[in-house]
C-alpha positions in Angstrom: 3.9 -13.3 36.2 2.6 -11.5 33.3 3.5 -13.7 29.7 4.7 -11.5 26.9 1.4 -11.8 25.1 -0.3 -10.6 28.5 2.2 -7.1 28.3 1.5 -6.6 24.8 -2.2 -6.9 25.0 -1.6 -4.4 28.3 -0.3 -1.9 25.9 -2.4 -2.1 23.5 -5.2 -0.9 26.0 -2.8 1.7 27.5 -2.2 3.0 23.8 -5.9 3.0 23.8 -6.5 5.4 26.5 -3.4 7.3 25.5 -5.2 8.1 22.7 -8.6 9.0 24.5 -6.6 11.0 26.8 -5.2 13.2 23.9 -8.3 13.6 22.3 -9.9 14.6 26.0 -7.3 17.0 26.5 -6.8 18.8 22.7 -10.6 19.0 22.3 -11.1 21.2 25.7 -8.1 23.5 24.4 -9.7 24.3 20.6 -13.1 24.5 22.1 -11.4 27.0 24.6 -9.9 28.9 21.6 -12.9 28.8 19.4 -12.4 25.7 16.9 -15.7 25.0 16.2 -15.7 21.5 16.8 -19.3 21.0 17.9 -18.7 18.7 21.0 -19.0 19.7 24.6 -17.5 16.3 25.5 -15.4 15.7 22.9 -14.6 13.4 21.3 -17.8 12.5 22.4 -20.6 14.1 20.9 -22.5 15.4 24.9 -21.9 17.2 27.3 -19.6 16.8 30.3 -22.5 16.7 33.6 -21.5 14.1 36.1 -24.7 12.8 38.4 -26.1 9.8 39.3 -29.7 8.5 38.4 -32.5 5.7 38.7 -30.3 3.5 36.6 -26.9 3.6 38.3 -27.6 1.1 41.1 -29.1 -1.7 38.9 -25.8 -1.1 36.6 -23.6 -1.6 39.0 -25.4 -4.6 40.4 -25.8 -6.0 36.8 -21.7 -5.6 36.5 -20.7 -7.0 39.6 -23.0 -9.8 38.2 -21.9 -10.3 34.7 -17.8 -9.8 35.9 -18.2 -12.3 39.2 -20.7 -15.1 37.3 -20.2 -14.5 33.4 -17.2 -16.3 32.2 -18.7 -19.3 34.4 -21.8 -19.6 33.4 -20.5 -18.7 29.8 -18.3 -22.3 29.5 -21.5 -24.4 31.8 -24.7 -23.2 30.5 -26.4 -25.3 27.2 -25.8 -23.2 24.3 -29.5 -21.8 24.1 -30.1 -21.0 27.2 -26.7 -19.1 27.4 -28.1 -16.9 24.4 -31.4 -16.1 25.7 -29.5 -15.1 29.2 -26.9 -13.1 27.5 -29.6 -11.4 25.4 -32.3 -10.6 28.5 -28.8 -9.4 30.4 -27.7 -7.2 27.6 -31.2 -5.8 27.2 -31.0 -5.1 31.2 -27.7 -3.3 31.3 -28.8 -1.3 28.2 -32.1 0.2 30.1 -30.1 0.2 33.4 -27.3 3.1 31.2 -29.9 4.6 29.7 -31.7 5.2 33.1 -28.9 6.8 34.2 -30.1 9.7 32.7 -33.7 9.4 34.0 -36.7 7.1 32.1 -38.0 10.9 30.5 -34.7 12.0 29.3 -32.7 8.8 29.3 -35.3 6.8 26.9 -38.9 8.1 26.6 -38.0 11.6 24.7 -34.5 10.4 23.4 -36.4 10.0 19.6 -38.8 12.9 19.9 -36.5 15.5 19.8 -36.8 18.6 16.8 -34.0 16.4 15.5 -35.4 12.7 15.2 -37.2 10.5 13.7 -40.6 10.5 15.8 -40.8 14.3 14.9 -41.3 13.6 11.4 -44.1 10.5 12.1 -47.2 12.2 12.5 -46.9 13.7 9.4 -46.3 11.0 7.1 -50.3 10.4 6.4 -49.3 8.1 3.1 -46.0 5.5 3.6 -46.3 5.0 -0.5 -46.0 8.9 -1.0 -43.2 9.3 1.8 -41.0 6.7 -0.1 -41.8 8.1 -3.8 -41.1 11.8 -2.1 -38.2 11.4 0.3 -35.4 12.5 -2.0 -37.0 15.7 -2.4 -36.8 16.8 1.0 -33.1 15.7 1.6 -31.8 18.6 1.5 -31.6 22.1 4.0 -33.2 25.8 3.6 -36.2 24.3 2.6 -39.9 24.6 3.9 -40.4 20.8 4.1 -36.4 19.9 4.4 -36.6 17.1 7.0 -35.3 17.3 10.4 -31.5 16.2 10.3 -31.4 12.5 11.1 -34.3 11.9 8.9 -32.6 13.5 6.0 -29.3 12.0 6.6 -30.5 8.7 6.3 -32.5 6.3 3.6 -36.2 6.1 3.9 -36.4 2.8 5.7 -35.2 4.2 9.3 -38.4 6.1 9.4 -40.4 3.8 8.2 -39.5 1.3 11.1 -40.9 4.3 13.5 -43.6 5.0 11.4 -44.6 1.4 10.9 -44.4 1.4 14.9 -46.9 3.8 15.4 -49.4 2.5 12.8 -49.9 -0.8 15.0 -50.4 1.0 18.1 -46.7 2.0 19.7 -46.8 4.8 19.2 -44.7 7.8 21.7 -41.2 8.0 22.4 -41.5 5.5 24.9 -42.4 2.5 22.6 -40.1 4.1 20.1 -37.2 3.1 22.5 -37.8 0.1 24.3 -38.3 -1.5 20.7 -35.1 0.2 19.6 -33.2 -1.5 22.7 -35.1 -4.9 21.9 -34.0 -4.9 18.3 -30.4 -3.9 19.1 -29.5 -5.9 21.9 -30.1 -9.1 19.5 -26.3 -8.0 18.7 -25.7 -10.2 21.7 -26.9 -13.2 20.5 -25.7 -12.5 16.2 -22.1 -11.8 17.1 -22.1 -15.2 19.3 -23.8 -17.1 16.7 -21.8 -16.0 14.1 -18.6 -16.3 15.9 -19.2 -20.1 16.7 -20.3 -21.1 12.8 -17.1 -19.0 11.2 -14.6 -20.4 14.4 -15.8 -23.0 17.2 -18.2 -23.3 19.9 -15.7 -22.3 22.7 -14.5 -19.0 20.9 -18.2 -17.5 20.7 -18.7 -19.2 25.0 -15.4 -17.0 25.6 -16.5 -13.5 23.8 -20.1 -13.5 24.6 -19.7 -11.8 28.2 -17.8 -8.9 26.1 -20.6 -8.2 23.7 -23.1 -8.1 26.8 -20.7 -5.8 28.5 -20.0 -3.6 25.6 -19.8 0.0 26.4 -21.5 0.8 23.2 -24.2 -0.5 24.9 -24.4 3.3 26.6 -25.6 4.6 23.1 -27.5 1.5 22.4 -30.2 3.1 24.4 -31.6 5.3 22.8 -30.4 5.2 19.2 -31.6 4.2 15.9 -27.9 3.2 15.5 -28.3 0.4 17.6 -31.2 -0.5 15.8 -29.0 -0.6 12.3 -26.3 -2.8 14.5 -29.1 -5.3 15.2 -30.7 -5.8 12.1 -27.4 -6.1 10.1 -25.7 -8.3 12.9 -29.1 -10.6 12.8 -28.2 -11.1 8.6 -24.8 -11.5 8.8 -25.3 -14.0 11.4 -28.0 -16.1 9.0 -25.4 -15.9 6.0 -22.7 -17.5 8.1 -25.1 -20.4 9.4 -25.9 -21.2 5.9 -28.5 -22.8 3.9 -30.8 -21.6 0.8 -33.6 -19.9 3.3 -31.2 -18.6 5.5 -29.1 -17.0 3.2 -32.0 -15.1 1.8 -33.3 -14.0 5.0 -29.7 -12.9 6.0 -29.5 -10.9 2.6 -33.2 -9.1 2.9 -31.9 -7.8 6.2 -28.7 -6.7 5.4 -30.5 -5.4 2.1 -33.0 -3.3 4.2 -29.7 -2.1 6.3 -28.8 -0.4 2.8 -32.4 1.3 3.5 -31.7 1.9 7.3 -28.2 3.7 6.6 -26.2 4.6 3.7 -22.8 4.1 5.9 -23.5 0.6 6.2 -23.2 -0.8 2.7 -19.6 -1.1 4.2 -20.6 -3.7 5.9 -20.3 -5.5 2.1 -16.4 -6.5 2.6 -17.9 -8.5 6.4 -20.8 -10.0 4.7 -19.0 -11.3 1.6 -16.4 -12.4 4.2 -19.1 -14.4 5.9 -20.6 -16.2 2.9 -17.1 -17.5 2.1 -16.0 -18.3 5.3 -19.0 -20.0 6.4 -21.9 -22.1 4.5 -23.8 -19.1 3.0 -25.3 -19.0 -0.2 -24.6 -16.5 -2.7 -26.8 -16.4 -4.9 -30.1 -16.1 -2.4 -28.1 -13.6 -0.2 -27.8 -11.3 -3.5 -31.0 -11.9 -4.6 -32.3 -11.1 -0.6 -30.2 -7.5 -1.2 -31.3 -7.1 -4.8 -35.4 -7.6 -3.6 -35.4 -5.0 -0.9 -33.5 -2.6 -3.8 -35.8 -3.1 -6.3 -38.6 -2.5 -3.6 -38.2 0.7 -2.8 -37.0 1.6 -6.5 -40.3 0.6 -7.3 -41.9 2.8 -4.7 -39.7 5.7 -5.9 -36.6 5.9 -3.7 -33.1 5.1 -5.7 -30.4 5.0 -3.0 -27.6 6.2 -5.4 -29.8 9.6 -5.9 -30.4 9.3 -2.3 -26.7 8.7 -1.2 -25.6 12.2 -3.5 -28.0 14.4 -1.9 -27.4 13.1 2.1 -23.4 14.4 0.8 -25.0 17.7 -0.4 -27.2 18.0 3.2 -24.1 16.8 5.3 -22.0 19.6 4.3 -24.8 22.2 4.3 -24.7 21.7 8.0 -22.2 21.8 11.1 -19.6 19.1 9.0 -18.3 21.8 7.1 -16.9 23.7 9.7 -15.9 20.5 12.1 -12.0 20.5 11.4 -11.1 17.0 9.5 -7.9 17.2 11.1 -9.0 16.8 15.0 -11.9 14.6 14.4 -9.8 12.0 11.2 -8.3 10.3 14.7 -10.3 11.9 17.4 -13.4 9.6 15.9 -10.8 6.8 16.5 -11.3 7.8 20.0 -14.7 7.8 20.2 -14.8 4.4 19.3 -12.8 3.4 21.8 -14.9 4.5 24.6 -17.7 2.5 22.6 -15.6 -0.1 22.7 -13.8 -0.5 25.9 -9.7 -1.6 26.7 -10.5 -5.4 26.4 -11.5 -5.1 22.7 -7.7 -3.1 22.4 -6.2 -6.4 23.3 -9.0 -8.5 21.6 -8.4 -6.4 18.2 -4.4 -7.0 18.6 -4.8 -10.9 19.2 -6.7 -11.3 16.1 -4.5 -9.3 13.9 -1.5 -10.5 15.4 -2.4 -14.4 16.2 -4.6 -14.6 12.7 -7.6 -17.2 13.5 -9.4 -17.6 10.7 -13.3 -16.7 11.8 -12.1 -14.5 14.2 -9.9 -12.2 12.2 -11.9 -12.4 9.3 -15.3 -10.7 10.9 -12.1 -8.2 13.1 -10.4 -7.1 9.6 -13.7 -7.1 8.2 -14.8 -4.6 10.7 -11.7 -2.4 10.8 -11.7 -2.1 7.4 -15.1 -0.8 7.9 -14.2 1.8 10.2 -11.2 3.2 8.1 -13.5 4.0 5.4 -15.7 5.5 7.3 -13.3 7.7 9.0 -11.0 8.4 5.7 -14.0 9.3 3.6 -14.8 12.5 5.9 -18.3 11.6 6.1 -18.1 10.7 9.8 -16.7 13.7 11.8 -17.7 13.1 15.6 -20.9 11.0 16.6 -19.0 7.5 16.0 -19.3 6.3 19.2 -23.0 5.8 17.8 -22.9 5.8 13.9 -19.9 3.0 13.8 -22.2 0.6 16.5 -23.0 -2.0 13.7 -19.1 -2.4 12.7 -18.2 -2.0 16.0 -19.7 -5.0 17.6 -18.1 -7.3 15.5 -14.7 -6.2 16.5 -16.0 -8.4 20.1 -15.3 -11.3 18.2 -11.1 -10.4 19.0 -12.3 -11.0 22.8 -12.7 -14.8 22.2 -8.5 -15.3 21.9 -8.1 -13.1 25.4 -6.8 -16.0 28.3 -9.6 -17.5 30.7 -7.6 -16.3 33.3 -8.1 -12.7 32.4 -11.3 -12.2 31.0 -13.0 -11.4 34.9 -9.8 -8.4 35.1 -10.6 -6.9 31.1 -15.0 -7.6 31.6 -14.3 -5.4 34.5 -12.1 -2.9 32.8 -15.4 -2.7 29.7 -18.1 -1.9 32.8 -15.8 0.9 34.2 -15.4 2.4 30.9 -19.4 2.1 30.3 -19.6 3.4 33.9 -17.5 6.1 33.5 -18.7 7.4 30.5 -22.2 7.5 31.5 -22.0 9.2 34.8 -19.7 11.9 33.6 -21.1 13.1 30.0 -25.0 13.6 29.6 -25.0 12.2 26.1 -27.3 13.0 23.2 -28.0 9.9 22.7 
């Protein structure tokens, strides 16, 4: 016998696919009727191709794994080892997705492409140059204009890739699995932070969620990810506290400004954090101001930066991607990145107010209205809102024990689903 809170949190996931359906549905009629709306699988930014590849069998395995074993081992195993096993299984299920596609076009060539980052690498012969320099290539219709995700973003995202190939991994190859190692340590920040802002048993129950996200399906390959686990790695150190800590936490989250400009919204969360849990503020700030003054010094102001990615954004396919589909269409997106169980999650927190929980979920969907009001995020969320999007997990922790096999089950088909039927770009 279902308990009222049991039907509402049912609705909330059926509004939730409602609302994917819609999107589904409306996006094949415009693109039918012309409306360029730049999506072959919208709302998700792909196309729709359903196969099979190298990487379905091990997903499936890793599922029936996660969904038969997780929430057990999740309450039994020490608190270390349950980290380490939820990050090595998160890392697994992230290769196993992106295999679906095929190790070439899956992972190896996902950041080579005209568009990425490794396309610009081999000609940045002086890093000091690149920084003092980047500004002036932001924008379009120029000879040296760089390619699109280079220019939409500070200069620190491609100095991670260049900085990769200096020591030796270089190719798209090494440019991915490092990009799936560094994201997936999502699966051990939200955890962490979950258990210093709430308890020990709340970040136990959620932690089979974050490892089962189906964001996870864009987490290989995308830089995004990469943003997610840098800036879930800082916010996690500010909410365990302490003078080093708290610096470390805010030089990450400082060189997040330099990763992405969309994720100085993560400011409300982090601020959040530090008075919610035993952060510093003074040595987080000072963490954020070093890593600002840094690249000032080398020649890149992000303000300057910021009003010429606007410029760029709208000399390119934004402008004619209609604000009227895509304002709750994106809301969509994100909740195929998502999955039902974080629905019910989201609506738990909101409703049932928990303090740590519902801080970092507010926190996060706060983040996401912005975004999505601002009009500087038109499609390609399921990827770009990946570092606010895993801390809307934490809402999991408050789903019943009895239930958490039936809504981990419900994330993997989503996950599934999404990656069998659309060849994403990313």
């Amino acid at each position: 016998m279902l308990s009222g809170k049991d039907r509402r949190d049912l609705l909330a996931a059926a509004a939730l696919v409602l609302l994917v359906a819609v999107a589904v549905v409306l996006g094949i009629i415009l693109r039918a009727n012309g409306v360029p709306i730049f999506a072959g699988a919208a709302p998700l930014f792909g196309e729709w191709l359903p196969h099979l590849g190298p990487g379905t069998a091990p997903a499936v395995l890793l599922v029936v794994l996660v969904v038969w074993q997780g929430p057990r081992l999740a309450d039994r195993l020490p608190w270390r080892g349950l980290l380490a096993a939820g990050y090595v299984t998160a890392v697994a299920w992230t290769v196993a997705l992106a295999t679906v596609d095929g190790w070439q076009r899956g992972l190896a060539t996902r950041l080579t492409t005209s568009d990425e980052y490794l396309h610009e690498v081999g000609g940045v012969t002086d890093i000091g140059a690149m920084i003092a320099g980047f500004a002036g290539r932001i924008l379009d219709f120029q000879p040296d204009s760089w390619t699109t995700h280079v220019s939409g973003h500070p200069p620190g995202a491609l100095l991670v890739y260049v900085l990769l190939d200096r020591i030796g991994l270089d190719g798209g190859a090494w440019a991915g699995i490092v990009t799936i190692l560094i994201g997936c340590l999502v699966a051990i920040a939200v955890p962490v932070t979950v258990r210093a802002l709430a308890d020990a048993d709340a970040a136990r129950r959620m932690l089979p969620f974050v490892v089962l996200l189906p964001g996870f399906v864009w987490f290989g390959v995308s830089a995004d990810g990469l943003f997610a686990g840098v800036t879930a790695c800082g916010i996690a150190l500010l909410a365990l506290g302490g003078w080093w800590r708290s610096l470390l936490g805010g030089l990450l989250l400082g060189f997040g400004l330099f990763l992405s400009y969309g994720l100085i919204l993560l400011g409300p969360l982090a601020l959040a954090v530090l008075i919610a849990g035993r952060g510093k503020v003074l040595p987080a700030a000072t963490g954020v101001l070093a890593v600002a003054g840094a690249f000032a010094l080398a020649g890149f102001w992000w303000l300057d930066g910021y009003h010429l990615v606007v410029e760029r954004y709208y000399q390119g396919i934004a402008t004619a991607r209609p604000y009227a589909y895509w304002v709750w269409a994106n809301l969509a997106a994100l909740a195929l990145a998502t999955g039902p169980a974080l629905a019910a999650g989201i609506r738990r927190a909101v409703t049932e107010r928990t303090r740590g929980i519902t801080i970092l979920v507010a926190a996060a969907l706060l983040a996401v209205l912005a975004a999505d009001l601002s009009g500087l995020s038109k499609a390609e969320v399921e990827r770009i809102w990946l570092p606010f999007a895993v801390w809307l997990c934490a809402g999991t922790a408050l789903l019943p024990r009895e239930s958490r096999r039936w809504w981990l089950a419900a994330q993997a088909v989503t996950a599934l689903a999404v990656n069998h039927l659309v060849l994403t770009n990313w």
